[in-house]
C-alpha positions as CSV (number, residue, x, y, z in Angstrom):
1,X,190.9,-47.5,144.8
2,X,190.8,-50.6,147.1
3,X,187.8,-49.4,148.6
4,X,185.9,-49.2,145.1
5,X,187.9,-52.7,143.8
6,X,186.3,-54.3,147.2
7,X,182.5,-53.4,146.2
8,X,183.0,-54.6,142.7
9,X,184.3,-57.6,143.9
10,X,181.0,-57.8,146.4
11,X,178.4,-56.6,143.4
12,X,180.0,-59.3,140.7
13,X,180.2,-61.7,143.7
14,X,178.4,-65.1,142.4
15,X,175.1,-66.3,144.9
16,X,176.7,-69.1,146.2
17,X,179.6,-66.4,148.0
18,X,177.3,-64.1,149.4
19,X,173.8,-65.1,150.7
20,X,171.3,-62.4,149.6
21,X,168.2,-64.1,152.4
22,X,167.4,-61.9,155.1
23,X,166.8,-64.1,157.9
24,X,165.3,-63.3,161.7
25,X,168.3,-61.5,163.8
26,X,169.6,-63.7,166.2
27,X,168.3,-63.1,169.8
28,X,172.2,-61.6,171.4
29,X,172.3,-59.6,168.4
30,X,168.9,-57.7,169.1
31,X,171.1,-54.6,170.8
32,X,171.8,-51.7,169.0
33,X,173.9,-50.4,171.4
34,X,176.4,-52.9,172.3
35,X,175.9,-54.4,168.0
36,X,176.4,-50.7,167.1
37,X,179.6,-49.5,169.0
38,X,181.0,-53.1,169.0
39,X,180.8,-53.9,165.6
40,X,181.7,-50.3,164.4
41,X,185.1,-50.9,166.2
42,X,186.1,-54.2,164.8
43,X,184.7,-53.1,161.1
44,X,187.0,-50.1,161.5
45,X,189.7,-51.8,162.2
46,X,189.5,-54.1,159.4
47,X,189.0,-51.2,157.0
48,X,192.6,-49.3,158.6
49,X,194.1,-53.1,158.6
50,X,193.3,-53.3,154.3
51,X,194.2,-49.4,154.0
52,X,197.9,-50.6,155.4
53,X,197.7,-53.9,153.3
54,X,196.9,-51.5,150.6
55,X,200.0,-49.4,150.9
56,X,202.0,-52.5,151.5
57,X,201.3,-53.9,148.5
58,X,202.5,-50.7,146.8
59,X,205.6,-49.8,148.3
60,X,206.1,-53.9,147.3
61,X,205.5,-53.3,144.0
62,X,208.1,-50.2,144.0
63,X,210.3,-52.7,146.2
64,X,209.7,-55.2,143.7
65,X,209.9,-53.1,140.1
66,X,211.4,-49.9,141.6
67,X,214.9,-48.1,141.2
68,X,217.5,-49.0,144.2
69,X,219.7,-46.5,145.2
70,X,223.8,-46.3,146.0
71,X,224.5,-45.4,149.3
72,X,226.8,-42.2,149.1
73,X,227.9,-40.9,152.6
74,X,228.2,-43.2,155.6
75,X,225.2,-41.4,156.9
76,X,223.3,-42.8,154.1
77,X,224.3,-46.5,154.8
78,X,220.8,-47.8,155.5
79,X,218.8,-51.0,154.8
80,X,215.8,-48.7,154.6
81,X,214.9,-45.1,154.6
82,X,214.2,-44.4,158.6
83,X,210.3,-44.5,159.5
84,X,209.5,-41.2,162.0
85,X,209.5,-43.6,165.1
86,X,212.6,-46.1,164.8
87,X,216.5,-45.3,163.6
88,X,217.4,-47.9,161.0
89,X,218.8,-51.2,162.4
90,X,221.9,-52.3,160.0
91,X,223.9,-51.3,157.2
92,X,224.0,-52.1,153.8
93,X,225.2,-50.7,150.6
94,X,222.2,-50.0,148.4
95,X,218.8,-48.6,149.3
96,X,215.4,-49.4,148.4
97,X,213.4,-47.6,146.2
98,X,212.7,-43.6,147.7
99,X,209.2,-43.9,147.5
100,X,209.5,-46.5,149.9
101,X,210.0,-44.8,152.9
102,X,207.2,-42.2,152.5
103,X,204.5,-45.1,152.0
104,X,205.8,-47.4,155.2
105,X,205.5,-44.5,156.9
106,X,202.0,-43.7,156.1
107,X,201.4,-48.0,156.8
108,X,202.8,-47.5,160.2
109,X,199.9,-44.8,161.1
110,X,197.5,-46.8,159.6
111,X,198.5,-49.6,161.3
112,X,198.6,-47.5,164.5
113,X,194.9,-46.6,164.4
114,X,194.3,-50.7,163.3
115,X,196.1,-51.4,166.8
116,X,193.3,-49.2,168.8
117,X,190.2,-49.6,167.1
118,X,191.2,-53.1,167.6
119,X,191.9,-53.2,171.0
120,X,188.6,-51.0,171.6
121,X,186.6,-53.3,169.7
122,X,187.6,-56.3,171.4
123,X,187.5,-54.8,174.6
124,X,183.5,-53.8,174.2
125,X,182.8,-57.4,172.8
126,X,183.9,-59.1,175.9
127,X,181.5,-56.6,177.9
128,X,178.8,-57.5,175.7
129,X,179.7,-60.9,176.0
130,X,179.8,-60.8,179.5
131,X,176.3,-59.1,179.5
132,X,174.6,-61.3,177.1
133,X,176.4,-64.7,177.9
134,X,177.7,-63.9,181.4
135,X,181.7,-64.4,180.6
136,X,184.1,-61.4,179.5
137,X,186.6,-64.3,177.5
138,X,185.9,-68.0,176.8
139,X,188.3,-68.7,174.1
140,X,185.4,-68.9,171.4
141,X,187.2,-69.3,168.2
142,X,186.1,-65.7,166.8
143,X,187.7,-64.1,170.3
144,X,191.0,-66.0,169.8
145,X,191.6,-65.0,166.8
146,X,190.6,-61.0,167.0
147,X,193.3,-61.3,170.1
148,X,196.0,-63.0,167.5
149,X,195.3,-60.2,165.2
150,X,195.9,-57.7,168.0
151,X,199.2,-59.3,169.1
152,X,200.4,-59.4,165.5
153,X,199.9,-55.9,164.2
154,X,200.8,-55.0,168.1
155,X,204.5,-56.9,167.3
156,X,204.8,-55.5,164.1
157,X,204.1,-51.9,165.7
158,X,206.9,-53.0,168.5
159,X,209.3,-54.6,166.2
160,X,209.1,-51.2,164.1
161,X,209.7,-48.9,166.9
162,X,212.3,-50.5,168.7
163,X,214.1,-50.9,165.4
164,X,214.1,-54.8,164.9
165,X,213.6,-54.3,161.6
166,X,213.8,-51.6,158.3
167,X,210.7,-50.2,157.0
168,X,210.7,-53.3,154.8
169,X,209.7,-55.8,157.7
170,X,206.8,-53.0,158.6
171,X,205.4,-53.5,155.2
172,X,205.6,-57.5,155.2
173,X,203.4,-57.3,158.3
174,X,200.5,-55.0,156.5
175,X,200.5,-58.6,154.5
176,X,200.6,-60.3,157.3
177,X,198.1,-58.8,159.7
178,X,195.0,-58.4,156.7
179,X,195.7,-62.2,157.0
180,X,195.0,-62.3,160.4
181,X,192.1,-60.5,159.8
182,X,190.8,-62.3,156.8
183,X,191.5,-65.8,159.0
184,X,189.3,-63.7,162.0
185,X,186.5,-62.1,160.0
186,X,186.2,-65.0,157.0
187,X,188.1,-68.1,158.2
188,X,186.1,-68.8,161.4
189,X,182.9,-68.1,160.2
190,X,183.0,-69.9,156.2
191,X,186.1,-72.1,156.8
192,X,186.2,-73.1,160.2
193,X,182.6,-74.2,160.1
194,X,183.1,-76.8,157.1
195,X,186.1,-78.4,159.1
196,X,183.5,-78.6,162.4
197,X,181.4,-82.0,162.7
198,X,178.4,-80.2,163.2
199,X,179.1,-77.0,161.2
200,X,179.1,-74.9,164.4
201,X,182.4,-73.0,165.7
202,X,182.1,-71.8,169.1
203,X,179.3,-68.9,170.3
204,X,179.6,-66.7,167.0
205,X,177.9,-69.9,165.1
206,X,175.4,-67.3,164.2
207,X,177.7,-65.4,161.8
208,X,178.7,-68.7,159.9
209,X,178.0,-69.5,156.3
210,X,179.7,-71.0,153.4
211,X,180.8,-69.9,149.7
212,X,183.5,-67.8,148.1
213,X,186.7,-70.0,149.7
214,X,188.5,-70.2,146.3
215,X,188.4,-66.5,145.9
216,X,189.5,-65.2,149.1
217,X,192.4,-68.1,149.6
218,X,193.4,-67.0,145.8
219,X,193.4,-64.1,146.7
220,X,195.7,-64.7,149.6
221,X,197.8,-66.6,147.8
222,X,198.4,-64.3,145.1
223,X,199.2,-61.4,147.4
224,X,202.0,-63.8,149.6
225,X,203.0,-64.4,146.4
226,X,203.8,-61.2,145.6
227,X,205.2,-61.0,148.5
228,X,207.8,-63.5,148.5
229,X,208.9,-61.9,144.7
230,X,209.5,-58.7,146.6
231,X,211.1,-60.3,149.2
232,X,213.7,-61.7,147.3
233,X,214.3,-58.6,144.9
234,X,214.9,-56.5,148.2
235,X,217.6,-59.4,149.5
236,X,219.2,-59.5,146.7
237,X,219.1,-55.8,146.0
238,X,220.3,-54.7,149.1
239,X,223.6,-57.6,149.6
């Protein structure tokens, strides 16, 4: 469903967001090996990172509109139904919603294979960037910010595991890693480019472009949005 919402939202796309020119390929991209396996990675990534945003934003909207339960047995004291990997971290008297649990659960996984395509991918781009522009890491913009996405789905992953927080915290960070991930794959290359002098951020200046701001940041907004209303149902639900 948010595969086929994403390609309507391409198809009714107006010109100005996507640029439908074919230009010449840039000369570091002519490679099909390192641009295949590279590339592959990082897109892969993306699309587990949006399938866990995806199940975040329904186990919010159960979190959000759904039935919380009375805790019956001390056993059942829990701020969140227990993800496979992690023990519950605190008590409280009332539980989410049961289809919570399941649905972190199947975000954690996803997040899981997000973490390793992730790291894979940017592992091969700083070989290819090391054979095409003779450094494995220079801090360009676009590598900063596929290492920040890394670390944050890698802390949320952590956090999860070693019980820092309930099932709940896993699913605010499927919101907040896509962000990471729409700030690496849309932010540097159509909004860090309009804040730049000479329209040009870092190495992957080849990749930049312009249009569609106000419907990706709305769409950011919206979903933090939601996320915020399901925050404070949960809080107040679970006193």
């Amino acid at each position: 469903g948010l595969a086929s919402f994403c390609f309507l939202l391409a198809c009714l796309a107006p010109n100005d967001a996507l640029d439908e020119n074919i230009s010449a390929l840039q000369p570091v991209l002519r490679t099909n090996f390192w641009l295949t396996i590279h590339v592959l990675c990082i897109v892969s990534s993306y699309a587990a990172g949006a399938l866990a945003m995806g199940l975040g934003n329904v186990a919010l909207f159960h979190y959000l509109f759904g039935k919380y339960r009375t805790a019956g047995t001390s056993s059942e004291t829990v701020t969140d139904d227990a993800a496979p990997d992690s023990e519950p971290s605190k008590p409280s008297k009332r539980r989410p919603p049961e289809a919570c649990g399941p649905l972190a659960g199947y975000a954690y996984k996803a997040i899981q294979v997000a973490v390793l395509l992730l790291a894979a991918g940017t592992i091969l781009g700083g070989l290819w960037a090391d054979v095409s522009w003779g450094r494995f890491w220079g801090w360009d913009p676009k590598e900063v910010w596929a290492l920040i996405s890394l670390l944050v789905y890698l802390a949320i992953l952590h956090g999860r595991y070693a019980g820092w927080f309930s099932n709940f915290g896993l699913i605010f960070g499927t919101v907040l890693g896509a962000t990471m991930i729409v700030m690496s794959w849309y932010g540097v290359n159509f909004v860090l480019p309009l804040l730049s002098t000479n329209g040009e951020v870092g190495l992957h200046s080849y990749g930049s472009g312009a249009g569609g701001l106000e419907y990706v940041v709305g769409f950011v907004v919206t979903n933090w949005i939601f996320l915020g209303l399901a925050t404070t149902r949960y809080t107040i639900a679970t006193r």
